[in-house]
C-alpha positions in Angstrom: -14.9 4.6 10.8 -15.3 1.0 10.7 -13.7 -2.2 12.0 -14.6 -5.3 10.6 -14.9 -8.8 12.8 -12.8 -12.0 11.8 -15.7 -14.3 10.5 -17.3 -16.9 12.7 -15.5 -20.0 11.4 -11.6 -18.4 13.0 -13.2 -19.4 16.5 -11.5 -20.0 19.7 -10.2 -23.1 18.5 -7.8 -22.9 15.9 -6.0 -25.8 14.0 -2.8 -25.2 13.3 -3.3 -27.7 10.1 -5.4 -25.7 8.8 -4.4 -24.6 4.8 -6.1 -21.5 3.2 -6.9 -20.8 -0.6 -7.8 -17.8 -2.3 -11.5 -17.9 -1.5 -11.1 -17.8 2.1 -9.7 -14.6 2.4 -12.8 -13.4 0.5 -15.2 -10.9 2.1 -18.0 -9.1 0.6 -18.3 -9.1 -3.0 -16.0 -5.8 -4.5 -18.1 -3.2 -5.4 -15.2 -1.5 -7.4 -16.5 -0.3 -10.9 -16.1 -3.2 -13.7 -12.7 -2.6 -15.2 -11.0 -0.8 -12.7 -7.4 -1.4 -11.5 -8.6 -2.3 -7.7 -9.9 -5.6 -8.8 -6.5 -6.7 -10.1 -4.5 -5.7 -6.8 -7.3 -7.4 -5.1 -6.6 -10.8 -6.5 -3.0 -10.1 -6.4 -2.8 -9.8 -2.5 -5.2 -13.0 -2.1 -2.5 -14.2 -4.1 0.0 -13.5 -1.9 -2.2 -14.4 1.1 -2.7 -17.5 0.3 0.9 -18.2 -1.2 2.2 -17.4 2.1 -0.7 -18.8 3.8 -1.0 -15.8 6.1 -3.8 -16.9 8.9 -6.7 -14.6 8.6 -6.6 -13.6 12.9 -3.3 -13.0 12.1 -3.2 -10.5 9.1 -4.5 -6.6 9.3 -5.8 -4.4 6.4 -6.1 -0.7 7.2 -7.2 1.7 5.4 -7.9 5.5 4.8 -10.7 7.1 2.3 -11.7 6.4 -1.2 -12.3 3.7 -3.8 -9.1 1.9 -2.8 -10.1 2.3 1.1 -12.1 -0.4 0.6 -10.5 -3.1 0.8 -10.4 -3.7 4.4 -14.2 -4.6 3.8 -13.6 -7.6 1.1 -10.9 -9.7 3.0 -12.3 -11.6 5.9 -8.9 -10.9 8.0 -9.2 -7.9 10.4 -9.8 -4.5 9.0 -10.0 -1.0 10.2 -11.7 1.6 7.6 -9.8 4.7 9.0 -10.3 8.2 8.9 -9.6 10.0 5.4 -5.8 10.5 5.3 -5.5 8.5 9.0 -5.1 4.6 7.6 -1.2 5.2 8.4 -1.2 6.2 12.0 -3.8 3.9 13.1 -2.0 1.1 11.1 1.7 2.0 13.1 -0.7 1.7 16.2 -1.7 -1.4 15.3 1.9 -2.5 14.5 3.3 -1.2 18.0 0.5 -2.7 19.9 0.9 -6.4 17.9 4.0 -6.6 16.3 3.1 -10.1 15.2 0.6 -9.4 13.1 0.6 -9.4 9.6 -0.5 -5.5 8.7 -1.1 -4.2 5.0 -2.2 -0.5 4.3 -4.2 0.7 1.1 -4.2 4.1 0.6 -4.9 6.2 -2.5 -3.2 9.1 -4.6 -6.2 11.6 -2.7 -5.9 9.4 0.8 -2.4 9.5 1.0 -0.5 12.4 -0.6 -3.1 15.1 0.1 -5.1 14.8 3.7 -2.7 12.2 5.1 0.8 13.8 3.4 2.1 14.1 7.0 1.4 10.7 8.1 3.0 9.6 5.3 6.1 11.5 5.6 6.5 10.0 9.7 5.5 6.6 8.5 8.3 6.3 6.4 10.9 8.2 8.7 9.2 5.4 11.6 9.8 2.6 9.4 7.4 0.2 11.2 7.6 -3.7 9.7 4.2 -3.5 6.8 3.4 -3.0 3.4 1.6 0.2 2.0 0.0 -0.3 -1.4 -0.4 3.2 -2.5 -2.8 2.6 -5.5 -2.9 5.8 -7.8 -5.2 6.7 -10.9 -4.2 10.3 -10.8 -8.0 11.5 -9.7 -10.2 11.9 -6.9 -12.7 9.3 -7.9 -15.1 8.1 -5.2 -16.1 11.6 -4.8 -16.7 11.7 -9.0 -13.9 13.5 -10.2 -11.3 16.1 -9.0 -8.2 17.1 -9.6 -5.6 15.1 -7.2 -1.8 15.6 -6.1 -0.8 13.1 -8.6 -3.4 14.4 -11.9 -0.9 15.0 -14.8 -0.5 18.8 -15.9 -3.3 19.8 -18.1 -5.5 17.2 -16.9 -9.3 18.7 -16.7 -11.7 17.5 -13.8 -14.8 19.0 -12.2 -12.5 21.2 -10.0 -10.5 22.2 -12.8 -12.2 22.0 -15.9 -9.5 23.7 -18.0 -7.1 21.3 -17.1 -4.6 20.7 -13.5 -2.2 23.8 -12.8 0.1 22.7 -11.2 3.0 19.6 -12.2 1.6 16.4 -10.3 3.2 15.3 -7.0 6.5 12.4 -7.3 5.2 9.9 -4.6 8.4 8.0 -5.7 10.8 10.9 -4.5 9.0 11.8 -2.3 9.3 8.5 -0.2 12.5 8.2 -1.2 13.3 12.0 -0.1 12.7 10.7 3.5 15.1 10.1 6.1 15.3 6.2 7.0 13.3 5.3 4.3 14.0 1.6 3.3 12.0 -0.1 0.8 10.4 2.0 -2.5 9.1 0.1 -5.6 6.3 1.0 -8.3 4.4 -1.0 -10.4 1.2 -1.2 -12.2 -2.7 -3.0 -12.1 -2.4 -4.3 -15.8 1.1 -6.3 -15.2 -0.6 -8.9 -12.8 2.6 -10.9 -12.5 5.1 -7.8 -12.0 2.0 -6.7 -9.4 2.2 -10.0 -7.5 5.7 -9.9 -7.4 6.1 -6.4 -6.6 3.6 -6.9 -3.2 5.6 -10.2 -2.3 8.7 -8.6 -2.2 7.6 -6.0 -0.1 5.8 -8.1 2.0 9.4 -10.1 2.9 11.0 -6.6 3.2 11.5 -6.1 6.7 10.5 -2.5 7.2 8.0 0.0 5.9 7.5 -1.4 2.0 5.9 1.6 0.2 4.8 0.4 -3.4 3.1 2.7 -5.6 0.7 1.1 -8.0 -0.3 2.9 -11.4 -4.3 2.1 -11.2 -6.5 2.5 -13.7 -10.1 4.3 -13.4 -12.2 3.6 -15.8 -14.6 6.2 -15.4 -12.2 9.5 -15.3 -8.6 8.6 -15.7 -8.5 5.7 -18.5 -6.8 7.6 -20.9 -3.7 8.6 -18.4 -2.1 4.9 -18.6 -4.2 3.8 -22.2 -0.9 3.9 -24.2 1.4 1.6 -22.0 -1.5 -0.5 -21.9 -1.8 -1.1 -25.6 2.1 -0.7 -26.2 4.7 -2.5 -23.6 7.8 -0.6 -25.3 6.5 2.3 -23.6 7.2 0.8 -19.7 10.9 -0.3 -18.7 11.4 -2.6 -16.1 13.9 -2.3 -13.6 16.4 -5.6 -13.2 18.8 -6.7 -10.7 19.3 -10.0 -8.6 17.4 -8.3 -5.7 14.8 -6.6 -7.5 11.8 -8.3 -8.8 11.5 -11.1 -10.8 10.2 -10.4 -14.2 10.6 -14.2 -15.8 7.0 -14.2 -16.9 7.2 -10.9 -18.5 10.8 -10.5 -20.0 9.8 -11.4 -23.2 7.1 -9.4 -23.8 8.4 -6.2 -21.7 11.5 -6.3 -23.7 13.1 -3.2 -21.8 15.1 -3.4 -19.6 16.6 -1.0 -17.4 19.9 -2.6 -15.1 19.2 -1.0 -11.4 21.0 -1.6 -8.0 18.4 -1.1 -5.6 20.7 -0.3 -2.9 21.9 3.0 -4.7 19.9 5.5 -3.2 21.3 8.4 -5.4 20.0 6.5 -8.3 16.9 5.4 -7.4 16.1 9.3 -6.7 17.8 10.3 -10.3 15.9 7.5 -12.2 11.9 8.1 -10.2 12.4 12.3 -10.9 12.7 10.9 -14.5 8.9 12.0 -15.9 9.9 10.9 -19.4 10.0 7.5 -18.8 7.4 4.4 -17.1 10.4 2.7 -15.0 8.5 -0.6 -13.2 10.4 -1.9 -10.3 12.4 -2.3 -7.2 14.0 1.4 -6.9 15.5 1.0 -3.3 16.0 -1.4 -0.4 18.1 -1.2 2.8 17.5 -3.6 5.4 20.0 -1.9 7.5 17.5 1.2 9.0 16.0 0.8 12.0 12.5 -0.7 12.7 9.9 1.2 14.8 8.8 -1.8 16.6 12.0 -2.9 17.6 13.6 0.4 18.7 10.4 1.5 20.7 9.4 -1.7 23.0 5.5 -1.3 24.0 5.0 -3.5 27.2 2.3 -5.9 26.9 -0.7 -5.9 29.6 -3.3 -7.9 31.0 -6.8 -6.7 30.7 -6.9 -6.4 34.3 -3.2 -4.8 34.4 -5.0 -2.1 32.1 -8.3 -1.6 34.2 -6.0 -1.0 37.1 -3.8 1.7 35.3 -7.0 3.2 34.2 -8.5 3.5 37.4 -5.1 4.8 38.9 -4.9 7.5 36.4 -8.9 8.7 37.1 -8.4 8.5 40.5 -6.2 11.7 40.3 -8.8 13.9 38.6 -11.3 12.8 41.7 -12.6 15.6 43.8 
């Protein structure tokens, strides 16, 4: 468990002039493997980052365990490298502690539907103000390989070498199968435009924004997603004047699928679909309630704390 430090040049004295490009929300070079999906949701939150021009003091990435865990360690914000299945808990800590801050959660298929399937269930009932990019590639692949909740049926890893038992697990309905859940969308690593403008919207969402991202692995999983790769007819995006804009792709992902994201009912109906690749904004409601706001945490001094501390070891003296 790791936290990283805000680098050396966000010192004590900050200028509120300041303007930030890409680059300077770069930490260590990403030691993803070369083609996989994590490099193109990395560039597409320093996208956002700097789009928004999010201080770095200001902006949180947590995360859990695996290859997309790691991002915490290649943005030179503030970053806590959780627990395996614990980046949600520790984020909504964060979140009720500083509501101010900027916080962004990247979690995997493994990370967050397996080991940390009851955080995310509360998170999204909580409903605390941040985005959750849940990046899926259908495999356990930092530990080389095993079958995860979301591997397809049939799918063979080192686990199950005659192929996954059991139908995958929906992240879509099941976030959507939650009570106050507000904000669910889904896109995908090799759309970089629908990706940017899937993260934005959920970063301007104000409530828990989980986004599902279809990831590629190059190493184990490359042939899950291969064919709507090669062949846009495959993937339907869903439209509507609040969804996400799509002006850059329309004309190449020619389907298109008309979707209020305020239906609830048919957001569930359209993400239990497994026939079909349906990119987009599936639901939205502003209207539920938002952790921080319904559960005040008072704010204390250092010395306010020290003296509450002392108070409370005081009674277990003998």
């Amino acid at each position: 468990m790791t936290c990283s430090l805000v680098p050396s040049f966000l010192g004590s004295s900050i200028d509120d002039d300041r303007e930030f490009t890409m680059g300077d929300y770069e930490g260590a070079v990403a030691r993803w493997c070369t083609g996989c999906g994590d490099h193109a949701i990395y560039t597409a939150v320093k996208r956002l980052l700097e789009a928004e021009q999010l201080p770095p003091e200001q902006t949180v990435f947590v995360s859990g365990i695996g290859c997309s865990s790691r991002f915490p360690h290649y943005f030179t914000t503030y970053g806590f490298h959780s627990l395996h299945g614990r980046a949600l808990p520790t984020a909504t800590g964060i979140k009720l502690r500083r509501p101010d801050l900027h916080v962004f959660v990247a979690t995997g298929d493994g990370d967050c539907c397996s080991i940390g399937a009851g955080h995310w269930v509360h998170a999204t009932r909580y409903n605390p103000n941040m985005v959750v990019l849940m990046l899926d590639n259908g495999v356990y692949g930092l530990t080389k390989n095993q079958t995860s909740p979301t591997s397809p049926l049939g799918f063979p890893s080192n686990t199950q070498p005659s192929g996954a038992v059991l139908n995958p697990l929906n992240p879509l309905t099941g976030t959507l199968g939650i009570s106050n859940v507000s904000f669910v969308a889904q896109t995908a690593d090799w759309i970089p435009d629908h990706l940017y403008e899937t993260i934005s919207a959920g970063f301007h969402h104000k409530g828990f924004a989980f986004i599902r991202i279809l990831q590629r692995c190059p190493q184990y999983t490359s042939k899950i997603f291969e064919e709507a790769v090669r062949d846009p007819s495959q993937t339907e995006l869903l439209v509507h004047p609040d969804g996400i804009k799509i002006d850059n792709i329309k004309d190449l992902y020619k389907k298109h699928l008309y979707h209020d994201p305020s239906s609830l009912v048919e957001a569930h109906r359209m993400a239990a679909d497994p026939a079909r690749l349906l990119l987009g904004l599936y639901y939205r409601n502003e209207s539920m309630p938002v952790l921080e706001e319904v559960r005040d945490v008072p704010r204390r001094s250092v010395e306010e704390k020290i003296d509450l501390l002392n108070t409370e070891l005081d009674r277990y003296a003998v």
